[in-house]
C-alpha positions in Angstrom: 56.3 148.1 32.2 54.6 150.1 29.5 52.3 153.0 30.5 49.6 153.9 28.2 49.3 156.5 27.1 52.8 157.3 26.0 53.2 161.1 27.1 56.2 161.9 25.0 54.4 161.2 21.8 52.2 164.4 22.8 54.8 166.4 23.5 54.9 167.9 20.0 51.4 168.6 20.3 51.7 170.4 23.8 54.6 172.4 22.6 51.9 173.7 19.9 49.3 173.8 21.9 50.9 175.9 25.0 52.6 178.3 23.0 55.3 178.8 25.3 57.6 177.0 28.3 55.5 175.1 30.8 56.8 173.1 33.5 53.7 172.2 35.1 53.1 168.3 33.8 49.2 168.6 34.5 49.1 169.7 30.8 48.9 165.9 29.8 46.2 164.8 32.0 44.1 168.0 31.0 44.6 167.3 27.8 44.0 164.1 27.6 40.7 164.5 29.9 39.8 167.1 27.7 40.0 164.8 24.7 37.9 162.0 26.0 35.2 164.4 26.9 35.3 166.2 23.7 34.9 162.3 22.4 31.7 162.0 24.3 30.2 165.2 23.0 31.1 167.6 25.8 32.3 171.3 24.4 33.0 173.1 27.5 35.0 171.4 30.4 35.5 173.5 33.5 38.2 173.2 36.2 39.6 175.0 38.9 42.9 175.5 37.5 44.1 179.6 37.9 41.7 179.8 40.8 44.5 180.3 43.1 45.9 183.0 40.6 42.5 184.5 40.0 42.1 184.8 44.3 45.1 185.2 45.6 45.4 181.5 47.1 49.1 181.2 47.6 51.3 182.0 50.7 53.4 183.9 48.6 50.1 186.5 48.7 49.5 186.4 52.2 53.0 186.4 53.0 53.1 189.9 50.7 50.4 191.2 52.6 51.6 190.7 55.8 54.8 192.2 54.3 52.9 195.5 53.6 51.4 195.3 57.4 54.9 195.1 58.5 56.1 198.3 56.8 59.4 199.2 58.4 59.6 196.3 60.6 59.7 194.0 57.5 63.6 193.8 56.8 64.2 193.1 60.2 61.9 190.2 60.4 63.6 189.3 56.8 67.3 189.3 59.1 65.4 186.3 61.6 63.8 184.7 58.9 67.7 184.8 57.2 69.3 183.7 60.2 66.7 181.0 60.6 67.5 179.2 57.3 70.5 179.4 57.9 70.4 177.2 61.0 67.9 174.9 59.9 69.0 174.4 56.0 72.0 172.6 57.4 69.6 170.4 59.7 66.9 169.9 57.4 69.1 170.6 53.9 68.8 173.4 51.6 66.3 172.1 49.5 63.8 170.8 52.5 60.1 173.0 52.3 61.0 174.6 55.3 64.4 176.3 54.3 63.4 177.0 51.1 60.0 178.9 52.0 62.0 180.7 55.0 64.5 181.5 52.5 62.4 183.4 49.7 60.0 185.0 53.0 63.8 186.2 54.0 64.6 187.6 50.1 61.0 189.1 49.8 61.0 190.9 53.3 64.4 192.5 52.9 64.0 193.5 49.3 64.0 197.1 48.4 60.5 197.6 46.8 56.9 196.2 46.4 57.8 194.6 42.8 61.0 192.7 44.0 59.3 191.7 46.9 56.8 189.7 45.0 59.2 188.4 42.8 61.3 187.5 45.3 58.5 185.2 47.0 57.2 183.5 44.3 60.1 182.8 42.5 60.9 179.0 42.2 65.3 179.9 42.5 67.2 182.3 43.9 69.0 184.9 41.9 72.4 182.8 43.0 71.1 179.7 41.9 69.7 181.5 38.1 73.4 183.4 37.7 74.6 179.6 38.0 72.6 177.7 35.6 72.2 180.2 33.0 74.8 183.1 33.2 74.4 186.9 33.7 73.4 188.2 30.7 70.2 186.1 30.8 69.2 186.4 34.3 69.6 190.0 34.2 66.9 190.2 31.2 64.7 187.6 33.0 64.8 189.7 35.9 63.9 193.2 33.1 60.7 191.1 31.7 60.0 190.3 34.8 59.6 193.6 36.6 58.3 195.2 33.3 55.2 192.3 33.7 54.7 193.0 37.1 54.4 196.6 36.8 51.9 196.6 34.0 50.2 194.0 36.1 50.0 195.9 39.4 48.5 199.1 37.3 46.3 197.3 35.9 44.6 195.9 39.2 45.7 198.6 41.9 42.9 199.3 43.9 40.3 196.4 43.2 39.6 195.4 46.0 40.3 192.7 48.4 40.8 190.3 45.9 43.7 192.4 45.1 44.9 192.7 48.4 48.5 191.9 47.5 48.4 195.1 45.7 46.3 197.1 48.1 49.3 196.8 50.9 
């Protein structure tokens, strides 16, 4: 079966256009929507992608708040949360939604500051699972740009507001 368009022919062009490493594969239908409607004469195409980013839409942001709520009681909720993946990853399997969203709530309420814990939960891979596929040397710098964009990040927007509440806590 052939499926037109042919999405690795664009991948040159995506690499271009993106400048950098996305895994996200919406970038061929947006750009191939955005094509057709640059075709018909349209200029400016809106859509809701970064909204989530822009208002702190993800569980990973009310999961951080309720981490700052928490305050001291946090890494002891992060020890259930621990000891609940690890009787339901062998049920369900490690990579089932369930362990793997208890697993990074677990890594983000037991971790030692405000920047790892938001690392920790909205990282797509454990620090384990990194140190495996790619070796020390580069998860450790990962983990150094990382933390350096966060910080710059969090100065930036401390104290804006509820729209910022993740960095409000």
């Amino acid at each position: 079966m052939d499926v037109e368009p042919d999405v690795t022919q664009l991948l040159p062009r995506m690499v271009y256009h993106l400048d950098e490493p996305d895994a996200d594969p919406a970038v061929f239908p947006t750009y191939l929507i955005s094509k057709l409607a640059r075709e018909d004469g349209t200029t400016v195409l809106l859509s809701g992608t970064g909204g989530d980013e822009m208002f702190f839409g993800y569980r990973s942001h009310r999961a951080f708040k309720l981490a700052g709520q928490l305050g001291a009681l946090a890494p002891a909720l992060g020890t259930v949360c621990r000891t609940a993946t690890a009787l339901f990853a062998p049920i369900l399997g490690s990579q089932h939604r369930m362990s793997r969203r208890l697993g990074k709530l677990a890594r983000g309420l037991s971790a030692p500051d405000r920047t790892s814990r938001h690392l920790a939960m909205v990282d797509w891979s454990s620090p384990e699972e990194r140190r495996t596929l790619l070796g020390e040397l580069a998860v450790g710098e990962s983990e150094r740009a990382k933390r350096a964009g966060f910080g710059h990040y969090e100065q930036l927007f401390k104290g804006r507001g509820d729209l910022n509440f993740h960095c409000t806590c």
